[in-house]
ZAFIKOL-95560 format. One record per residue (C-alpha): residue in one letter; x negated, z negated, y negated. Coordinates in steps of 0.05 Angstrom, whole numbers, m for minus. Each point is the difference from the previous one (the first is absolute). Layout:
<sites>
 resn   east     up  north
    A      X      Z      Y
...
</sites>
This chain:
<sites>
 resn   east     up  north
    X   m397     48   m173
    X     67      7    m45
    X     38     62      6
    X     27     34    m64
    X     72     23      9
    X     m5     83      0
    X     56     10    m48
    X     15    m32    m68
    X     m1    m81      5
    X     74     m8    m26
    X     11     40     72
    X    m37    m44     38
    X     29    m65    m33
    X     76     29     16
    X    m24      5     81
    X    m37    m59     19
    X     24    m67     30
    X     18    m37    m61
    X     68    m37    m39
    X    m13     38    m64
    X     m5     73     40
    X     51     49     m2
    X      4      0     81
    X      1    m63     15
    X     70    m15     10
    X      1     61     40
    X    m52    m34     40
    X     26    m66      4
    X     66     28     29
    X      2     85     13
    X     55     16    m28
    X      0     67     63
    X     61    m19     49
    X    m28     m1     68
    X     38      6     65
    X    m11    m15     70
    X     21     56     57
    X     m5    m18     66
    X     14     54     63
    X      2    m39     70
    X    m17     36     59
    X     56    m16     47
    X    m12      5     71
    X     49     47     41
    X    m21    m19     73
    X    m39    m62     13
    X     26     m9     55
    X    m47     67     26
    X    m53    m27    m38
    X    m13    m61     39
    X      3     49     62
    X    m58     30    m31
    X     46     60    m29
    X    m20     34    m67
    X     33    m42    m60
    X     40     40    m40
    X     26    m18    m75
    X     44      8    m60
    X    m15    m14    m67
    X     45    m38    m27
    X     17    m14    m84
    X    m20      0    m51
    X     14    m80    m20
    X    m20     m8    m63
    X    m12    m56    m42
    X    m15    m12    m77
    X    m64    m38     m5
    X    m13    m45    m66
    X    m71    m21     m4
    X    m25    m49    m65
    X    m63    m40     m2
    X    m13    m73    m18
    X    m54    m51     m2
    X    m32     46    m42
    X    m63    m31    m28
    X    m51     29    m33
    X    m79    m15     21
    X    m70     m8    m34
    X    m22     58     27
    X     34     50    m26
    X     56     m1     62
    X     70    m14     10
    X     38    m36     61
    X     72      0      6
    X     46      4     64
    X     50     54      9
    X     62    m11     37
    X     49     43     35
    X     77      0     17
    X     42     48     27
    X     74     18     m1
    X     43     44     52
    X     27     71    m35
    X     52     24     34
    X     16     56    m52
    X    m64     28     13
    X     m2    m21     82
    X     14     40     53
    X     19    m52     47
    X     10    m76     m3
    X    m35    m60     12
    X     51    m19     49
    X    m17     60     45
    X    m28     m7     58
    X    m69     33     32
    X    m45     m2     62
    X    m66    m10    m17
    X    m52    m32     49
    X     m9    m75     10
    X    m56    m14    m52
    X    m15    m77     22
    X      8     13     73
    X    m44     58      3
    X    m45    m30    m47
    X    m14    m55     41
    X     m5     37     69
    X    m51     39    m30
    X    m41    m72    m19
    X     14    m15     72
    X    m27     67     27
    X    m78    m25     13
    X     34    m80     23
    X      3    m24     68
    X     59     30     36
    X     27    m72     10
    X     12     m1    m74
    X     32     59      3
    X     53    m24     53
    X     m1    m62    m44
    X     20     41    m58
    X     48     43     43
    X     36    m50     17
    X     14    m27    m75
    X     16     70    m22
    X     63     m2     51
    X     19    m67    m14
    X     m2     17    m69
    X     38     70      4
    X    m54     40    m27
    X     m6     69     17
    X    m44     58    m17
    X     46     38    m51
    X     47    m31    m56
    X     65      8    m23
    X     m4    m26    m73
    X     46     17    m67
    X    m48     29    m62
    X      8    m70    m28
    X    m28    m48     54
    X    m55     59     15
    X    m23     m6    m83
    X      9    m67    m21
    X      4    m38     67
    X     33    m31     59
    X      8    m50     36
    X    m42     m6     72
    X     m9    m46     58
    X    m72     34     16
    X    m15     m7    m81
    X     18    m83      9
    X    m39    m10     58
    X    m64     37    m26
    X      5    m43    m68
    X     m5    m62     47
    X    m49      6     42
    X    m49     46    m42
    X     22    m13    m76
    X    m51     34    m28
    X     15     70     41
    X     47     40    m39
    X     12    m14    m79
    X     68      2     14
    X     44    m69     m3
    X     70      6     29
    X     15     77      0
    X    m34     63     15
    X      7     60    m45
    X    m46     59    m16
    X     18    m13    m78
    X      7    m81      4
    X    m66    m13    m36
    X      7     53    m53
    X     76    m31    m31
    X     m7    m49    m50
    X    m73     m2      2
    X    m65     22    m30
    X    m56     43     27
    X    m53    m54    m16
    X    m40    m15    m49
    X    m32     59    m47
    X    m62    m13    m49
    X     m9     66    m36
    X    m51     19    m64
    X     53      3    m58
    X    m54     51    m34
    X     m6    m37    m74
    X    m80     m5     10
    X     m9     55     44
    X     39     54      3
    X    m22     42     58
    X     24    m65     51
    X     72     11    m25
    X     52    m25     45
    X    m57      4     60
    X      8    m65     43
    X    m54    m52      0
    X     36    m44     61
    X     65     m9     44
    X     14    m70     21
    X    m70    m20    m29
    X    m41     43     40
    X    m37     63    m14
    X     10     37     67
    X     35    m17     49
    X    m15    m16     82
    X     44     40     42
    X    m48     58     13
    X    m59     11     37
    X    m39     26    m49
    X    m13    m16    m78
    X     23     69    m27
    X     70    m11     30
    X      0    m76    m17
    X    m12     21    m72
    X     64    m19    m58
    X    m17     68    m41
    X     51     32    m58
    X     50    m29    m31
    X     58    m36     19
    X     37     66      7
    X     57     m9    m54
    X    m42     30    m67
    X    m73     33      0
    X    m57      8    m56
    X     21     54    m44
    X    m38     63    m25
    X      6     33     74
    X    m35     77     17
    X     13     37     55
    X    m57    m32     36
    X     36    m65    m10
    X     14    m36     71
    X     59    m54      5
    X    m30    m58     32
    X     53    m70     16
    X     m4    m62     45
    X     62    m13     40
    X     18    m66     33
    X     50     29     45
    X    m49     55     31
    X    m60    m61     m2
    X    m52     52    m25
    X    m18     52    m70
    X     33     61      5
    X    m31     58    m49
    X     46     67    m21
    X    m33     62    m25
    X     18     51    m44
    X     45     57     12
    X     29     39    m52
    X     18    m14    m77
    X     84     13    m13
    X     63    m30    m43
    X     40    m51      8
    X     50      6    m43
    X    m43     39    m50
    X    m48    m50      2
    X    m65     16     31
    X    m27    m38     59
    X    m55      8     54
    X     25      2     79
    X    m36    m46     38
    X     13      5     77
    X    m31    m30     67
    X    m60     35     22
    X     m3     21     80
    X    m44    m56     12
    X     44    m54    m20
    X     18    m26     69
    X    m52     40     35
    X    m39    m37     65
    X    m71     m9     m3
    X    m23     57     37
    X     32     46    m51
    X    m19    m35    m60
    X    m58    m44     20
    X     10    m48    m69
    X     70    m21     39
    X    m44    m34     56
    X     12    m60    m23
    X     77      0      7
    X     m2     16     72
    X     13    m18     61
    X     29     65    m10
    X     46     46     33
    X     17     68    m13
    X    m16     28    m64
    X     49     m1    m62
    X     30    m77     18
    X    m39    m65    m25
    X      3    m62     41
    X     17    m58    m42
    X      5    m55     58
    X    m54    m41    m26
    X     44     m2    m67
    X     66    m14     38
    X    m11    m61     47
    X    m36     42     48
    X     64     45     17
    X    m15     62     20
    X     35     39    m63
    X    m29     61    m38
    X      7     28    m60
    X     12     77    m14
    X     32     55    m42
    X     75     13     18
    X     14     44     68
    X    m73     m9     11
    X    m23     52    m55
    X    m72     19     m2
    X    m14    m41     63
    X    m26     26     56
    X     66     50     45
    X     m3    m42     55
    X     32    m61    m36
    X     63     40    m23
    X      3     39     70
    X      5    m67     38
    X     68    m21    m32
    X     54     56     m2
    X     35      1    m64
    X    m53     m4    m51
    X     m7     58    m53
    X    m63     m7    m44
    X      5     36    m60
    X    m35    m10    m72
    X     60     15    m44
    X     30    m71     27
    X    m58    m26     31
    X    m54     m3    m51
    X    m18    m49    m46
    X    m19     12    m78
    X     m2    m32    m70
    X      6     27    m65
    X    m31    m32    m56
    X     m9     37    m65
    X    m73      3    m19
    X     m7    m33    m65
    X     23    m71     12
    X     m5     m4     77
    X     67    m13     m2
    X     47     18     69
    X     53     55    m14
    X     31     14     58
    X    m26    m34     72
    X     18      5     79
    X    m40    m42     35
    X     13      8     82
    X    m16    m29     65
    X     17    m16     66
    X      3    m59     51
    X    m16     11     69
    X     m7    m40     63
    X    m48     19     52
    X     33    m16     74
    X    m16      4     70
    X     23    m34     58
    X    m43    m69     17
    X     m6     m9     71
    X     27    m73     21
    X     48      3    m56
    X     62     27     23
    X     41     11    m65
    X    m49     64    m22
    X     25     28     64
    X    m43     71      9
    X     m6     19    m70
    X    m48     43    m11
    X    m57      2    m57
    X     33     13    m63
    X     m8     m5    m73
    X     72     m9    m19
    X     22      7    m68
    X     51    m58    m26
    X     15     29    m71
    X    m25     23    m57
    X      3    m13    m73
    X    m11     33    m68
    X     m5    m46    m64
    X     26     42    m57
    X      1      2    m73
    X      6     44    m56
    X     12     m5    m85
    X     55     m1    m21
    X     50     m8    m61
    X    m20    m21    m62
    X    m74    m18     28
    X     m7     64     18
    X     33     30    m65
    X    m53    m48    m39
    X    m62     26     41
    X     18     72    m13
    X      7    m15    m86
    X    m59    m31      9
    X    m46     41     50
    X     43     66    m17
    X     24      8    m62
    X    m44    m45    m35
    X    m60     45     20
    X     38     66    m18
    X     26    m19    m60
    X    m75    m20    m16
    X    m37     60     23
    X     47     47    m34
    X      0    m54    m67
    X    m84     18     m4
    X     10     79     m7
    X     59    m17    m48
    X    m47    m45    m38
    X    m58     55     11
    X     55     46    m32
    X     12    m40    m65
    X    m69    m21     m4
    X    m21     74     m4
    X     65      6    m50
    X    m28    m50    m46
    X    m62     35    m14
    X     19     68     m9
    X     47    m38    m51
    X    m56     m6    m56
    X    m42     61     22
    X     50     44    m24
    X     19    m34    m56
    X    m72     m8    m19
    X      8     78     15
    X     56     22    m47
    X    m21    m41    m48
    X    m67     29     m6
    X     41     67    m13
    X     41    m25    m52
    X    m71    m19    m44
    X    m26     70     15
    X     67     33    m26
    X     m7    m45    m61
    X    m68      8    m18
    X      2     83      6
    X     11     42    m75
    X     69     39     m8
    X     m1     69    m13
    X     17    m11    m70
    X    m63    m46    m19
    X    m43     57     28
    X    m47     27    m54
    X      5     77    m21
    X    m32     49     44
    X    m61     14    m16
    X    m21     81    m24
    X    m17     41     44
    X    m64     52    m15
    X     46     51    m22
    X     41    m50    m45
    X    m11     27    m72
    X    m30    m56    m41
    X     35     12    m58
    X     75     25     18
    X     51     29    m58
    X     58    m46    m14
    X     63     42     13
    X     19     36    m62
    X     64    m18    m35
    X     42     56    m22
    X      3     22    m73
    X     43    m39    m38
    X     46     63    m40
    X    m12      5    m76
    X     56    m18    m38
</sites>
């Protein structure tokens, strides 16, 4: 079944996926700047951490980079969908940076703890085996990397000798970096309902990379590609609206609920904001089953994602995860006012406002018995950094939305009461001329006082009454 657009259809024409709406450009390319902040987590003594000592960190940035995103390859379908493939770039801001890419920072050894924690459940002669490459190589448990080779990559012995032997291991070829795959590169490819034959599918995606769920999960709720593509959603949104978006870099549907309606810049939007159970384990939230082998609650284990290393994904600082997490590493401050993520998309068009989308990276590590580079480190989810994607309206965008979604609508809603106004005006007009001239024919039509007749006699009126007599005229 169809789904008639709630509103007038020259509104729905303006918001769907098509060249001759308003939005698309602002689909094709958002016109919102977006910027990338990354905080590291630098490790102060890791030295006492591999003598089973408490880690202890610093947070270190922001580094922030300007993100330009565009699609292409966009082809429209049969069936009433869209494909196109986005892609990314990024460019170092000093101005806005606290810090530079050149800095340095300890962070732990991702590859070499990786792959001891592979080798945990292996015979211990292929742990010597490994071991032994490890110190030939001059891999240790902790890093000492500038910002640079820790985002966009570097340069390793380990890295060369995995890509021979086991090609297939790690998508990486050449360098290592946390951000490597993201620069100069799409997210894959989206197929999403444009919303030209039915309305209510709007923006809602139909596949990623040709498939219609994905297999990284254990169960088919959490393998399901639900939402949108997370960049515009179906306008005509209530309070009991729900944000709903697929994201490649998290493997899995995330879904934001409702908080509060506010301004952005005078413009009215809806505040959308993770709910508790976002990264909750199983045993709190028994529909997250699926994403486990889990650990403590509030952290999501995305290993099967992320060639099987043991990383997790998380608010920043660990908020709305479970104490122990943030009690295990000395330096972390969870707060909401920085740590919690929210978008703000003004109601009408589904349109983002103002966004802050953040999460965190985190290692679990723990010393591997035959392995002597993890030393006696003792279980730990460590966090590696943290990063909030950013963007808001802004100049002459912005000062468009507002005439449009602002003044437009005032200047309309007042404009009916001024029309009621005249309207009402315009037909008193004849009434009271019909009145006064209705007056003037009565004034005509009425005898003067002089056309009156005589009054008539009274009953004591003589009938016959003497003329006046004349005085005698003298004789002569």
């Amino acid at each position: 079944m169809v789904t008639l657009c709630p509103m007038p259809s020259t509104g729905c024409l303006n918001v769907r996926i098509d060249p001759s709406s308003l939005s698309f450009d602002m689909w094709k390319q958002i016109p919102v700047p977006f910027y990338l902040s990354v905080y590291f987590f630098h490790v102060l003594n890791p030295n006492e951490v591999l003598q089973g000592g408490k880690p202890q960190v610093q947070e270190r940035g922001p580094y922030v980079y300007r993100e330009f995103r565009h699609k292409s390859n966009i082809t429209f379908n049969d069936n009433d969908t869209v494909s196109f493939l986005e892609y990314r770039s990024f460019q170092f801001q000093p101005h806005k940076s606290r810090g530079l890419e050149s800095d340095y920072i300890v962070i732990p050894n991702i590859l070499v703890m990786s792959a001891a924690m592979m080798m945990e459940d292996r015979p211990m002669s292929l742990k010597l085996m490994m071991t032994l490459a490890f110190t030939t190589l001059g891999e240790r448990a902790f890093m000492n990397r500038t910002v640079g080779e820790i985002m966009w990559g570097y340069e390793d012995p380990l890295m060369n000798l995995i890509n021979k032997y086991f090609p297939n291991m790690f998508p990486f070829k050449g360098k290592f970096g946390l951000f490597a795959e993201l620069n100069n590169s799409n997210s894959g490819l989206f197929t999403v309902f444009t919303g030209v034959k039915d309305f209510s599918r709007i923006h809602l995606v139909d596949k990623w990379n040709g498939l219609s769920k994905v297999s990284f999960w254990h169960s088919d709720q959490c393998n399901m590609i639900n939402g949108t593509a997370g960049q515009m959603w179906a306008p005509f949104m209530s309070p009991e609206s729900s944000l709903e978006f697929y994201s490649p870099e998290a493997c899995r549907s995330m879904k934001l609920v409702y908080k509060e309606a506010a301004l952005f810049e005078g413009i009215p939007t809806y505040r959308f904001v993770a709910p508790s159970t976002l990264f909750a384990n199983g045993s709190v939230y028994p529909p997250n089953e699926g994403f486990c082998p889990c650990r403590e609650s509030g952290i999501q284990n995305v290993s099967t994602c992320r060639f099987s290393a043991p990383l997790f994904l998380s608010h920043p600082h660990f908020y709305n995860a479970d104490p122990v997490l943030a009690e295990a590493v000395a330096g972390l401050h969870p707060n909401p006012e920085e740590h919690a993520l929210f978008l703000d998309i003004h109601p009408v068009t589904g349109i983002p406002m103002n966004c802050s989308v953040k999460l965190q990276l985190s290692l679990y590590m723990k010393a591997v018995r035959g392995i002597g580079q993890t030393g006696s480190i003792q279980p730990v989810v460590l966090p590696l950094l943290w990063f909030g994607e950013s963007g808001a309206m802004e100049g002459k965008t912005l000062q468009s939305f507002y005439s449009q979604l602002v003044l437009l609508p005032k200047v309309l809603h007042y404009a009916q009461y001024v029309l009621l106004a005249l309207g009402c005006v315009l037909l008193l007009v004849p009434i009271v001329y019909q009145i006064r001239s209705q007056g003037c024919k009565d004034a005509v039509s009425s005898p003067s006082l002089a056309a009156q007749p005589e009054q008539l006699p009274g009953p004591r009126t003589p009938l016959l009454q003497e003329s006046p007599r004349t005085a005698p005229s003298p004789r002569a």
